[in-house]
N, C-alpha and C positions, 0 to 999 in steps of 0.2 A: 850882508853877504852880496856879494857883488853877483849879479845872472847872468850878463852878459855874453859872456863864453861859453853859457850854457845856450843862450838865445844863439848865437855862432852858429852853435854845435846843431840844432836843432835845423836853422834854416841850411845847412851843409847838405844834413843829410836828407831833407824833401826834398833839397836839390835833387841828391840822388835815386832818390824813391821817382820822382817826375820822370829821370829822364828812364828809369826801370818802365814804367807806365808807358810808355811812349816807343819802347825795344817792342815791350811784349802786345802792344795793339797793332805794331807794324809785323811783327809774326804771325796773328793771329788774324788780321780782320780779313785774310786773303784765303780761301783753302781751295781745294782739288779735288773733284769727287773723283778719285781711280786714276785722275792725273794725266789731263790729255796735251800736257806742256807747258811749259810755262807762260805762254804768252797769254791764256787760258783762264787762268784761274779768276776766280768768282767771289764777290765780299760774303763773308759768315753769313752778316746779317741778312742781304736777300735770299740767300735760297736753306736760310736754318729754320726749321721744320720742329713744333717742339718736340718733345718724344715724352714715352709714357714711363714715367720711374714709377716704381713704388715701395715702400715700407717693406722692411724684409726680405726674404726670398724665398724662390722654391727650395723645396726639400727632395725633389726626387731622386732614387739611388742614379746616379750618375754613368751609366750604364748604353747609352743610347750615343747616334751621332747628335749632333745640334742640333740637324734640318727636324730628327724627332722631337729633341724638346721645343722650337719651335710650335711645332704640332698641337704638344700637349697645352701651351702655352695660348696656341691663337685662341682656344674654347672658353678659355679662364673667363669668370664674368665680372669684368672690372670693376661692380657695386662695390664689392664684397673685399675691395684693396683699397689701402690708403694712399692717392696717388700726390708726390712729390715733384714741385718746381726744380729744375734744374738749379735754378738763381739760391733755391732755398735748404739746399742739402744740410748747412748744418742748423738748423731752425728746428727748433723741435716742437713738436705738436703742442696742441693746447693741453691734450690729457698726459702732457709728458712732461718731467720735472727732470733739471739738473743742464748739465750744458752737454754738448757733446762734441767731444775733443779728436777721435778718429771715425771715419766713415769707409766701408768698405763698400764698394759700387760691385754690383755686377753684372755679366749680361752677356749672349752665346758674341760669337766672331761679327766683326760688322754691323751689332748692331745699336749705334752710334755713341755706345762711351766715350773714343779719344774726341768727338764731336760734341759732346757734352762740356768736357774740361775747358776743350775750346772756347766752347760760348760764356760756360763760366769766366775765363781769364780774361775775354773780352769784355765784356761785361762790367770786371771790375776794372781791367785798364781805364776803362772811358768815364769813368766816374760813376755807372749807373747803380751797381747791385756790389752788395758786403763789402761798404765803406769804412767797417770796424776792423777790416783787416789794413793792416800798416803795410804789410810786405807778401806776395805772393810769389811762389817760386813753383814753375813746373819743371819734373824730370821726367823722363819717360826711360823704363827700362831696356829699351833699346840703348838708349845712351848710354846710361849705367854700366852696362854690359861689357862697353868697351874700356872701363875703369877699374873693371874689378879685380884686376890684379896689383892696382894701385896703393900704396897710402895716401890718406888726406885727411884732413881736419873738416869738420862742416862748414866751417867759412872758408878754407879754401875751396871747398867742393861746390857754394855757391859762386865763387867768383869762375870758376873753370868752366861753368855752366852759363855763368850769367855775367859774361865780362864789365857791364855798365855796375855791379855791386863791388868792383873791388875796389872802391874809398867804405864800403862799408864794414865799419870795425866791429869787435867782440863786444865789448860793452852795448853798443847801440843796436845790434842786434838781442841783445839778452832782454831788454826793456820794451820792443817794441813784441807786434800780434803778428805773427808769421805764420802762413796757411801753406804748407806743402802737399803740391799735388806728386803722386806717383802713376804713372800713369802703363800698364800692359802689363799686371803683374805674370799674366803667364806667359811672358817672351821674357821674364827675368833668367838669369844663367848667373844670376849670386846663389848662394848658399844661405838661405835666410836660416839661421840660428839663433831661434828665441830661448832655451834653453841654456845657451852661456850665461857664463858669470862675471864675460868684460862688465863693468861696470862703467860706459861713461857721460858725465856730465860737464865735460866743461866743450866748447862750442872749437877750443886751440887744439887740442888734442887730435894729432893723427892716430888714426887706426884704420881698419879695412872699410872700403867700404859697407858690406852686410853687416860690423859692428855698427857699424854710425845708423841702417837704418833701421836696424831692432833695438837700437836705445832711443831712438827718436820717437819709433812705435809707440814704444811701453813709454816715454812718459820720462826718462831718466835724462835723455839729453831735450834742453829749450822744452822743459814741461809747460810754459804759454802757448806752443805752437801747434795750430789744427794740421791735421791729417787727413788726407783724401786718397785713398788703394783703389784701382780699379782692376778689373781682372774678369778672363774668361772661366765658367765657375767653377772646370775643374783645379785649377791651378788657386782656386782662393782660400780654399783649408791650408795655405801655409801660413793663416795669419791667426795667430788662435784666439777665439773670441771671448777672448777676456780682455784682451789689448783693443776690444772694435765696441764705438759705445752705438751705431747705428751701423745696419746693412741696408742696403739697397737693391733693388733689380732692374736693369732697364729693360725693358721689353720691348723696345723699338717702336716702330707703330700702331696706333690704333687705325680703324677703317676709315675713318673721321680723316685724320695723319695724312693717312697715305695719299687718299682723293687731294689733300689740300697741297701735299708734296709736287705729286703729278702738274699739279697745275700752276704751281709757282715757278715750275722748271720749262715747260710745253711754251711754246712761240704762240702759239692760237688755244681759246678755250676747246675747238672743235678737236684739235690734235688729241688736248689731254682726257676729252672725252672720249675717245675712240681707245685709247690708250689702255685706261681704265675700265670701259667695258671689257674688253679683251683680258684681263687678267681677272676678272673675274669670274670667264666663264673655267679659268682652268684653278683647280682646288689647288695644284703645286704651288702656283706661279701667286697664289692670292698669300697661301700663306706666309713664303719666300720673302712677299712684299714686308712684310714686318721689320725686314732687316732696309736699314738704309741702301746701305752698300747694293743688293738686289735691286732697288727700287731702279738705284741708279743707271745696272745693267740694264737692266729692264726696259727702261726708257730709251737707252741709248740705241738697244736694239728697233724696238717696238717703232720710235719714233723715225729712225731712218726705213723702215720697210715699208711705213705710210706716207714718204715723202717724197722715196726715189720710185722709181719706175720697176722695183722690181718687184715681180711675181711670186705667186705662192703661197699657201696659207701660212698665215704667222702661228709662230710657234705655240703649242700646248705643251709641250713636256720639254725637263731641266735640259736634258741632253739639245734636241731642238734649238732652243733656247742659247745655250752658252756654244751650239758652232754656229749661232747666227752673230754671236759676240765675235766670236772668234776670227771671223769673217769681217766682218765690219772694222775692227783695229787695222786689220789686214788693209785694207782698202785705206781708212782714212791714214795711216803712215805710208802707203805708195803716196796716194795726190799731196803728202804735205812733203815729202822728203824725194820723193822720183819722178814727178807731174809728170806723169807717164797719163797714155788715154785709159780709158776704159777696159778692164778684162774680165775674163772668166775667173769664176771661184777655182777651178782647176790649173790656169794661170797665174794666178794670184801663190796660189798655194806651194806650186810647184817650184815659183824663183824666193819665196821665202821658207820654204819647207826645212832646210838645214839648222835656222836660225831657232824655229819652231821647234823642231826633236829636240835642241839641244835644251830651250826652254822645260820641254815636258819633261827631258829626263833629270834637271834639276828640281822640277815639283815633283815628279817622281821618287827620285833618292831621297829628297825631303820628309818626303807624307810619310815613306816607311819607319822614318825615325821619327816622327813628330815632330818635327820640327817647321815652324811656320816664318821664320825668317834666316837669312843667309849672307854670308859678306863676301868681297872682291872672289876673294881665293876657290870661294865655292862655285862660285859661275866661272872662274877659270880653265877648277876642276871636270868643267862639262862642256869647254872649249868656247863659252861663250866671253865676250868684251863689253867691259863696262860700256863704252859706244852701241855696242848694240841693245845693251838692256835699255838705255836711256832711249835709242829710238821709239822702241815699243812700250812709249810708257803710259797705255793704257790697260796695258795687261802686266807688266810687272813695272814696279815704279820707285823711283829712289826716294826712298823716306828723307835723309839730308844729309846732310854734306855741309861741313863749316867751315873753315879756315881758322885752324887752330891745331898744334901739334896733336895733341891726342886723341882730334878727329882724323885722321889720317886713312881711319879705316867710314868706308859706309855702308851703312844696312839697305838692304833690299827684300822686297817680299810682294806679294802677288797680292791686289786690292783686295779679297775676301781667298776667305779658306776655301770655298768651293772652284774659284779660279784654280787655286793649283791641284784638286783633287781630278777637276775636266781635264789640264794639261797632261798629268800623269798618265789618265784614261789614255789620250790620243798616245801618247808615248810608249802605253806597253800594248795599245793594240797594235800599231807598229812594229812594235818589236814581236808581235806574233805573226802577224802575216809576213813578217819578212824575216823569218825565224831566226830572230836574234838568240843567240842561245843565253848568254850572259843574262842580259832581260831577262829570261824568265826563270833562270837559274837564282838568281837575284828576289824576285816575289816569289816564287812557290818553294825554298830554302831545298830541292833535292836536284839530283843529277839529269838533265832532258837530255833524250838522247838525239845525236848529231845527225843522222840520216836520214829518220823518222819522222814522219807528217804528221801532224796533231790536227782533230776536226775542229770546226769554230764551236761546234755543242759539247767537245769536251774539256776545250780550252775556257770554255765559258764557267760550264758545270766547276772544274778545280778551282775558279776563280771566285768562283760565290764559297763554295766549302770553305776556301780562307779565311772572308770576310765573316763568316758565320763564327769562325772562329775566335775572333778579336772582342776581348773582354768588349770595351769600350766603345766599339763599334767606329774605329775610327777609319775602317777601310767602305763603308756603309755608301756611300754618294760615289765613292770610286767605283766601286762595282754597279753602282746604277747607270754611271755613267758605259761602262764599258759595254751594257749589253743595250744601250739604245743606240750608241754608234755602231752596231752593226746589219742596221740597217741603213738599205740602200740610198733612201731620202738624205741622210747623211754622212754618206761617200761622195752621193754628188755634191753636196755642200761643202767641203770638206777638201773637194778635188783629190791627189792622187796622195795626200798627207797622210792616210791610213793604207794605205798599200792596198795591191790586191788580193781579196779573199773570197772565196768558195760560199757569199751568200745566200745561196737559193731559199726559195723558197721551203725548200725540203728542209733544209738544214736548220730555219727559219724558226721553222713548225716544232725540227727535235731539242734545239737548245730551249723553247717555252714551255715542251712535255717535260725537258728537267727540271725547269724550274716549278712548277706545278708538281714532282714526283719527289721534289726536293727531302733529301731527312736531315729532321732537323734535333735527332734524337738528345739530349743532354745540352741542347742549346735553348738562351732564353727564349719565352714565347716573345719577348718585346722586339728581338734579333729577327725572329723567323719572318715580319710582318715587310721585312725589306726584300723579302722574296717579291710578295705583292707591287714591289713599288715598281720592281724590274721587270715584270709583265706590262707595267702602266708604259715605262720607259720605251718597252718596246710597240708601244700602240695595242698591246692586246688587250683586248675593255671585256672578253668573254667572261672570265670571273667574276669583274666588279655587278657587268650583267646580269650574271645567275646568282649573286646574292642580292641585290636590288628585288628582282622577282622575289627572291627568299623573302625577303623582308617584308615584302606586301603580300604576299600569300597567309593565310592563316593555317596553311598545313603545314606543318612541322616534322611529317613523315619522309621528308626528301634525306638522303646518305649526303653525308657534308664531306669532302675529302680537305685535307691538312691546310692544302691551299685556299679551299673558298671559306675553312675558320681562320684562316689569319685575316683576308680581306672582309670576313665579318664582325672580326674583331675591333681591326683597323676602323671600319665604318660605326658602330658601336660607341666607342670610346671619340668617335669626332662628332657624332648627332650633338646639336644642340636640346634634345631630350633628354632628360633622364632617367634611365632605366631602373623602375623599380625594381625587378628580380631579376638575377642572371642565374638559371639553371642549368647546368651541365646536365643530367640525365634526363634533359628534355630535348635532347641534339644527338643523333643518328650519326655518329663518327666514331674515328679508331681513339683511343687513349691520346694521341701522338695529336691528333685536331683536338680534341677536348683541352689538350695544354695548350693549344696554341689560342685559344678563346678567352684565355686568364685577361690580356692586356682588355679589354672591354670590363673589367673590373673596375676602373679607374670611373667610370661612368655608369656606376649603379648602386642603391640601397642596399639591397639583399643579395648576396651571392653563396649559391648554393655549389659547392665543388666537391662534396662528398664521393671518396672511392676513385677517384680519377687518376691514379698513380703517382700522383705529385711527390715531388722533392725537393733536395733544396733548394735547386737550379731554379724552378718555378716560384719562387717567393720573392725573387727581385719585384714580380711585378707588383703583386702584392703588397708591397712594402710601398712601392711608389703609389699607390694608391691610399695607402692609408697618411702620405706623407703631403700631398699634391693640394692644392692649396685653393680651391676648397676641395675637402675631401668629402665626397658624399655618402660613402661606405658606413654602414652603418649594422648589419648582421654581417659573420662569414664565418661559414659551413667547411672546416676542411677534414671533418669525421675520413678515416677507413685510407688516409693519406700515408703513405711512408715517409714524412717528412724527417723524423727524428729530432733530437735534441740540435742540432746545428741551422735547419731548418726554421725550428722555432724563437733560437735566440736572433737569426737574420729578421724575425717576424716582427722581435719584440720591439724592434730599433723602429720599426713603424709607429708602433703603439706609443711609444714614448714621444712620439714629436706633437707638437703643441698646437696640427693641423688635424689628430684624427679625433676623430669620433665614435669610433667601434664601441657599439655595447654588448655586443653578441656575439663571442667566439665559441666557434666549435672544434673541438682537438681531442673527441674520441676515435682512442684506438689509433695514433698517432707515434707509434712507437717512439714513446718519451720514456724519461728516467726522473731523475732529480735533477738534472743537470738542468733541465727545459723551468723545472720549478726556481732554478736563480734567476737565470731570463724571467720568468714572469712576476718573480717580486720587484723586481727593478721596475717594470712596466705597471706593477700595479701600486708602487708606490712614487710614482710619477705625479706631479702636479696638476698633469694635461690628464690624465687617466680619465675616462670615460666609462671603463667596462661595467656591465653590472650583471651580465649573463656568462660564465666559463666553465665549459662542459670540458673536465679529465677523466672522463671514464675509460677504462681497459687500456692502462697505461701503468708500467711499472714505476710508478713513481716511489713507491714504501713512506715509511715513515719519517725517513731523512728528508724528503722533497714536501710532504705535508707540512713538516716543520719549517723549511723555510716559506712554502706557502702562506701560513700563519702570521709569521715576522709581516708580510705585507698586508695582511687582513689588519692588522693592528694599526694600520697606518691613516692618517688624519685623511691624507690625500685619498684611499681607495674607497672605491665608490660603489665596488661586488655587492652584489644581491643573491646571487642562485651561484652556487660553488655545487657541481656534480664531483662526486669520487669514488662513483661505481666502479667495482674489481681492480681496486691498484694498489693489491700484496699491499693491506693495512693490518696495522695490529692495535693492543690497547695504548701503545704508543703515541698513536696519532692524537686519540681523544683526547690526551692531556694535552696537546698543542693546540687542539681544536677548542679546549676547554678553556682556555687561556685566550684565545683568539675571541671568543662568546664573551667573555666578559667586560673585554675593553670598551671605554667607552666611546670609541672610534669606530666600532664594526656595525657592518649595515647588513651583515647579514638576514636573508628571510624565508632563503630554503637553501638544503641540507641532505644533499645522497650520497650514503655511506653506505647502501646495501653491496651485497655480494663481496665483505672484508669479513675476517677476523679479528672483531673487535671483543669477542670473549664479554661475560657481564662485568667484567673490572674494566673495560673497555667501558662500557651504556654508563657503570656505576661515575667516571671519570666526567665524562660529555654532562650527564645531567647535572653536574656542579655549575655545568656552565650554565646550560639551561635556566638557573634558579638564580643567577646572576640578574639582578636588575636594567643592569646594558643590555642583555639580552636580547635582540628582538627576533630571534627563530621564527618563524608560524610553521612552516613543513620541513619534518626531517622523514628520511627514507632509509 
């Protein structure tokens, strides 16, 4: 057999793989934090910073803005997580067997996923890290985006993508190990339908793009090739985890991280120290730092106010903070593009103010829809020019631009999601002081009227009510933002860009009494705690104050009002302590504070919530605590609750996840039915189950809910001890299911309350069959 042609073939295509290597490290080894031009940019490798992955992810109901789970996330105590190299994502553990073929990454906005892929791509450009892969190919669904009304075959779609592949054939891709990165699954705008029945495998084959990358997924098209999804994590259940043989989460920085980031970026050790102290002393801005992207503001800010001559305290809260950003773009585009001399923030503000509104009221129209990127046409529609978006391109920045027919179009987006949430803020306060009617017709969805003056503490008030409103909390940093820029420190900073407004003092006083008077009736307790944060916003420390005292006081007799339980909550659930017990009827509040004390759940052993009005509204948190990773919950009392059967199966979905630990549930007198007893067989025949204490007393459950009860006491997985079934309309019905349940050899039962039913002696006669069962292990029945 002659080889030859084949050796040809061979050395052709490393030709081509070489000069792939050599595209993708001149792509890559150059990046942008935030993008302050091009003459600017910076190699990966100096100032790449590693970041902390790890094994798995959170489970929390997804319910919160990011800056929350941040939050939740800075406490975690990273013993207790398997932390992952970057280099080593598809490497599977020592105590893990089999290979793994897809990897879903995740991690909130900014903080440093596409920085991650990066480093991996460089990495293997250069020859360092996962030399077993032949061929690596990044897409990002921004690009995607602009295809997806296309047909194409996978090898044309890498050649459109990766011009140096197109000598690369179907055969010679079929045989080699090819690692596809996908990179922003939630700025995808394909239709991912894993649920079809396209079926394709061959590599020539056009069809849509979303069929090419749910067959790539699953395994049906180029089953040799790895997979890499990343995604922010609401947007990552579109990948169903059956198709994902490893998850990940990045968490951005550890404290370790951050100190080393600061200092690899800062000109002098003394800068990065001063830097660093400073963000420390403020709780936002420490934890904030977690996200790259932050660090980076942060610095940019932080660092120019300790070098130039300007005065003032450096910022302690977000608002502060990002018009000090704001400000600073501002200035270094005058000296690089106007070399103009030196002016006032009010100056400054006032000859680029047009450019600026037009900015906010695109992250404005943006945030409303969710949407976190945008193309030509959109900043048209806002009267803004690509020219001018490229001048300011540290505050919004052109992702890229190719030359190539079917880049034609480019994407544009604001370097972190919080930049456009600040811009929107300045845009509709704006549009209030200067009573745009539209603006506010536009956010608050009803008719304003034309003539009519609106006070800043009502305009404020309807604006948090909205935000309160929003499942997902995604109006949450906007509304914080909005009520710390109404203070005066940042009008003057700000210059004449927020118009003028009726600040006083007075006014000052009664937009903080609203917030503090806030109802937050039928809204989550985890929502209500961003009341708290817009008091911070606004500099007012009074509350965090009077629960601080709280705290260190050993009387417990003081009247708690709604506000100072959500900022006890808030503080609570951030202590690096653990709270043993969390008692509700040990706290002098209305019903309406006692809900709003639930998120401090997340941060203790025992919690005791009996009789508190709860429903089902209030089990989100709940839920996030028993799902949170580590979960330290371990009794929970929701005796004398109105929760209901909807309630409890929201409850069960905690119970089930593979992070809790609950032994002790209490759900007397919890207006259940049967419905509540299917939710709990699912949960008690869970492999993760834990329970061994569950109290259903004075609940109508009958003999239909005992019975499927039953079905999950039989179960190898349930781990039940103590099953209470005081007063829940039983008849001798039940005992035969109970009876059947006693005998299996799976049941761990070893106490048994059955008083106050209708169990009749054909009932007793029924049960004590079980009894007499050798599996048996009863010791107290009641």
């Amino acid at each position: 057999m002659n080889l030859e042609p084949q050796r040809q073939t061979d050395v052709g295509l490393q030709k081509v793989l070489d000069e792939h290597k050599i595209s993708l490290r001149s792509r890559f080894e150059h990046v942008t934090e935030g993008t302050e031009g091009t003459g600017s940019r910076t190699l990966l490798n100096r100032i790449f910073t590693e970041l902390y992955i790890t094994e798995g992810q959170s489970e929390e109901v997804n319910t919160q803005h990011e800056v929350m789970q941040l939050e939740t996330t800075s406490k975690k105590k990273t013993v207790q997580d398997t932390p992952i190299k970057c280099c080593d994502i598809f490497k599977a553990l020592p105590d893990q067997q089999g290979s793994i073929r897809v990897v879903l990454t995740n991690g909130v906005a900014g903080v440093g996923k596409t920085f991650s892929v990066q480093k991996f791509t460089l990495d293997w450009a250069e020859g360092l890290e996962n030399q077993d892969v032949n061929l690596l190919i990044v897409l990002s669904f921004r690009e995607l985006n602009l295809i997806r009304d296309q047909q194409h075959s996978l090898l044309t779609l890498l050649h459109v993508f990766h011009p140096t592949l197109e000598k690369v054939r179907a055969e010679e891709l079929a045989v080699c190990k090819p690692l596809f990165i996908f990179d922003g699954l939630d700025e995808s705008r394909l239709s991912l339908d894993f649920s079809s029945r396209t079926l394709i495998s061959d590599i020539t084959l056009r069809s849509s793009v979303n069929s090419l990358l749910t067959n790539l997924i699953q395994g049906n098209l180029l089953p040799s090739a790895l997979v890499w999804i990343t995604s922010r994590p609401a947007a990552a259940n579109q990948i169903p985890p059956t198709c994902v043989a490893r998850v990940t989460e990045v968490r951005g920085f550890t404290d370790d991280q951050k100190d080393e980031y600061f200092r690899k970026r800062s000109r002098t050790e003394d800068l990065s120290s001063r830097v660093i102290s400073h963000i420390k002393t403020s709780r936002s801005l420490h934890i904030m730092c977690q996200v790259p992207v932050f660090c980076w503001i942060s610095a940019t800010v932080l660092e120019h106010m300790l070098t130039t001559e300007q005065r003032g305290e450096l910022p302690k809260t977000l608002t502060d903070l990002y018009s000090h950003f704001l400000l600073v773009q501002t200035k270094r585009k005058k000296n690089k593009y106007d070399e103009g001399h030196e002016t006032s923030p009010r100056e400054l503000m006032e000859a680029d103010g047009d450019f600026l509104l037009k900015l906010g009221r695109l992250a404005f129209e943006h945030l409303q829809k969710g949407d976190i990127m945008f193309y030509q046409e959109d900043l048209e529609r806002c009267g803004l020019s690509v020219t001018e978006a490229s001048v300011y391109s540290g505050v919004c920045t052109e992702i890229f631009r190719r030359e190539s027919v079917i880049f034609q179009k480019s994407v544009y987006c604001f370097v972190h999601l919080s930049v456009q949430e600040f811009l929107a803020a300045v845009y509709m306060f704006h549009g209030f002081t200067n009573r745009k009617k539209k603006v506010l017709q536009d956010f608050f969805r009803k008719k304003v009227d034309d003539g009519g003056y609106t006070p800043l503490d009502v305009f404020l008030k309807a604006a948090m009510e909205k935000s309160l409103q929003s499942e997902n909390g995604h109006l949450d940093l906007f509304v914080r933002f909005l009520h710390g820029l109404c203070l005066e420190s940042n009008h003057r900073l700000l210059g004449g860009l927020l118009g003028q407004t009726q600040n006083s003092p007075e006014i000052i006083q009664r937009v903080i009494k609203n917030l503090k008077k806030m109802n937050t009736e039928n809204i989550s307790p985890d929502r209500s705690i961003n009341i708290f944060h817009c008091l911070t916003e606004m500099n007012d420390q009074s509350v965090h104050q009077e629960i601080q005292e709280f705290m260190k006081s050993k009387n417990r007799e003081q009247e708690l009002s709604e506000i100072h339980c959500s900022a006890l909550a808030y503080m609570l659930q951030m202590s690096e302590e653990v709270l043993d017990e969390l008692d509700l009827s040990k706290y002098r509040t209305s019903y309406q504070g006692k809900q709003r004390l639930i998120p401090a759940v997340r941060n203790c052993r025992k919690a005791r919530l009996r009789g508190c009005s709860l429903t089902e509204i209030n089990c989100s948190s709940l839920v996030s605590a028993l799902k949170s990773n580590p979960s330290h919950l371990r009794d929970l009392n929701l005796s004398g609750n109105e929760l209901e059967d909807s309630g409890v199966k929201l409850l069960c979905s905690g119970l089930e996840s593979p992070h809790c630990r609950l032994e002790t549930l209490g759900l007397r007198g919890c207006s259940l039915t049967e419905i509540s007893c299917s939710s709990l067989v699912s949960a008690l025949k869970s492999n993760s189950s834990h329970l061994r204490d569950l109290n259903l007393s004075w609940n109508q459950l009958q003999d239909s809910g005992v019975k499927l009860l039953c079905s999950g006491l039989e179960s190898p997985h349930c781990r039940l001890e103590t099953l209470w079934l005081k007063d829940c309309s039983l008849t001798e019905i039940s005992c035969s299911s109970l009876a059947s349940a006693l005998k299996s050899n799976s049941s761990h039962l070893r106490k048994l309350d059955l008083s106050k039913n209708k169990l009749q002696d054909s009932g007793v006669k029924l049960l004590c069959s079980g009894l007499e069962s050798p599996h048996c292990r009863l010791e107290t029945l009641w």
